[in-house]
C-alpha positions as CSV (number, residue, x, y, z in Angstrom):
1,X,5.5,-9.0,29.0
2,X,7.1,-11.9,27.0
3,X,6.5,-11.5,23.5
4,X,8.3,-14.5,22.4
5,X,9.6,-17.7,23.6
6,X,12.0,-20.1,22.4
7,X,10.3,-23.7,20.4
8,X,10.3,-25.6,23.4
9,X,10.4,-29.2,21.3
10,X,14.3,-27.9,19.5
11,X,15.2,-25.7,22.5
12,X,17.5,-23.8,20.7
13,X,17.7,-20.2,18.5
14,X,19.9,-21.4,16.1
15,X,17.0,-22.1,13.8
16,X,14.6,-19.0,14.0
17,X,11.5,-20.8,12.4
18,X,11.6,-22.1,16.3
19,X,10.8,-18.8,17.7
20,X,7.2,-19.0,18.1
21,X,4.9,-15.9,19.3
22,X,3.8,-16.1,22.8
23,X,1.8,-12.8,23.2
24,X,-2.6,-12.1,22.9
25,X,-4.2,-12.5,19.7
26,X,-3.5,-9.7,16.9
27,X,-6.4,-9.3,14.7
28,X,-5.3,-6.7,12.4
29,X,-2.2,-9.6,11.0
30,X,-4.7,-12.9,12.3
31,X,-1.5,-13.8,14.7
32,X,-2.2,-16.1,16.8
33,X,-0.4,-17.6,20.3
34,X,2.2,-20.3,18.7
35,X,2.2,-18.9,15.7
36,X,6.2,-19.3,14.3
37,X,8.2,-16.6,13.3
38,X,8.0,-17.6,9.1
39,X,3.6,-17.8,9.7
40,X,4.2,-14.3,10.8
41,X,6.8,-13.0,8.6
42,X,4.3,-13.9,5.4
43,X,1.5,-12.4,7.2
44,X,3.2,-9.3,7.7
45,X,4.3,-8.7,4.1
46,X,0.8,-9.8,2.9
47,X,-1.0,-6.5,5.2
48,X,2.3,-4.6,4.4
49,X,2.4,-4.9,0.6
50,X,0.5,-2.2,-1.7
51,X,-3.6,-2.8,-2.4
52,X,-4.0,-2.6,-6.0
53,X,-7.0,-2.0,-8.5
54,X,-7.9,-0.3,-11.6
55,X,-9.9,2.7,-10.6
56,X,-9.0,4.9,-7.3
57,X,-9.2,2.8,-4.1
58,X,-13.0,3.5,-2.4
59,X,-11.8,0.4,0.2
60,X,-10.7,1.7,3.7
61,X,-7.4,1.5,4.4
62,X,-6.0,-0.6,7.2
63,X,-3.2,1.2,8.4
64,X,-1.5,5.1,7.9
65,X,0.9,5.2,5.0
66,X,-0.9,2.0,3.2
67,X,0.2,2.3,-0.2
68,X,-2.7,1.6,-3.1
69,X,-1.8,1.7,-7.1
70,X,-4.5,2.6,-9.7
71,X,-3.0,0.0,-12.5
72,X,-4.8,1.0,-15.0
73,X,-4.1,4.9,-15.4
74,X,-0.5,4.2,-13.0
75,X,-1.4,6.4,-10.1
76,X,-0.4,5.5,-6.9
77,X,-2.3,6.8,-3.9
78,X,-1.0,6.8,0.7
79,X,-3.6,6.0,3.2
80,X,-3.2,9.7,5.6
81,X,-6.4,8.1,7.3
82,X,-8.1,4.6,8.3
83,X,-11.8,4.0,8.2
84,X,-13.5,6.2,5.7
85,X,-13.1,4.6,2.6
86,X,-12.5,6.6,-0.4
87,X,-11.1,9.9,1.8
88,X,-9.0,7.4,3.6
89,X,-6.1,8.2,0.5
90,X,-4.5,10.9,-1.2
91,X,-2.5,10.6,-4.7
92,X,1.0,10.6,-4.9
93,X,2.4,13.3,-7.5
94,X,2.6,10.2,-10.1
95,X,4.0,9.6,-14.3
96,X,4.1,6.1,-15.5
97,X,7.3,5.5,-16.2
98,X,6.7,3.8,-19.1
99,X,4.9,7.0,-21.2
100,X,6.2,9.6,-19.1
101,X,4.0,12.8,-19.3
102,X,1.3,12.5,-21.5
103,X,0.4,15.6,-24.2
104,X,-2.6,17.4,-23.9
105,X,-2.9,21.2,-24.9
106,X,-5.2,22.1,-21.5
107,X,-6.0,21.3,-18.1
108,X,-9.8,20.7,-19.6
109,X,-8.9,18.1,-22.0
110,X,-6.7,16.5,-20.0
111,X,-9.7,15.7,-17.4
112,X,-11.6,14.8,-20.3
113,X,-8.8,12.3,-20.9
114,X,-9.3,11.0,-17.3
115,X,-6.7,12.2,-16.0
116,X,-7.1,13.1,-12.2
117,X,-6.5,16.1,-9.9
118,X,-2.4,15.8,-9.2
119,X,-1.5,14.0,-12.1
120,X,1.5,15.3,-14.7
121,X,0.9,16.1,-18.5
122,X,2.8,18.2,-20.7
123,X,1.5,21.1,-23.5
124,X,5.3,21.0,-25.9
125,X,7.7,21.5,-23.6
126,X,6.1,23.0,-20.3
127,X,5.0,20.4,-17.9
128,X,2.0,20.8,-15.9
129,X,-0.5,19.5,-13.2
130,X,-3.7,18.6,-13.5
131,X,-5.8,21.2,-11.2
């Protein structure tokens, strides 16, 4: 099945904002037939790019390996699932690098701090994960 065809108006693929996309309908990137390579492109990156918010994602994720940052508290969470909203992602082992580890004497204070299951903080010297 063709899946592109050359801009029949230029004829030519010297200029590849002539390709155009000649194959069904693709809902999940709203590509149309005739849509040119550059419409595409910038759809692409648009679904591609990292959902962001400032509290961990509830929304479901679109595709496998979405990523999805927590701006607020710097976590950055992977969709290992589509379609179930908030169990769609897992965190990513994550320290702003910015801060770094923040202090906290105990695992209990530190989720009193809002700190999340998987995050890094330190007691002195011995870094540890919130459990």
């Amino acid at each position: 099945m063709r899946t592109a065809a050359v801009c029949p108006t230029c004829a030519t693929y010297t200029n590849a904002l002539c390709i155009v996309y000649d194959g069904e309908y693709l809902p999940t990137l709203d590509v149309s037939p005739l849509d040119n390579l550059e419409s595409i492109l910038g759809k692409i990156d648009e679904k591609v790019g990292p959902k962001t918010g400032t509290t961990s994602p509830t929304i479901n994720a679109e595709f496998i390996g979405q990523l999805y940052v927590d701006t607020l508290r710097d976590l950055l969470y992977y969709a290992k699932s589509v379609g179930t909203g908030a169990t769609d992602w897992r965190l990513v082992l994550s320290v702003s690098p910015i801060v770094g580890a923040l202090v906290y004497p105990d695992n209990a204070t530190a989720l009193a701090a809002g700190l999340v299951v998987g995050q890094v903080y330190r007691s002195g010297d011995i870094l540890k994960i919130v459990h």
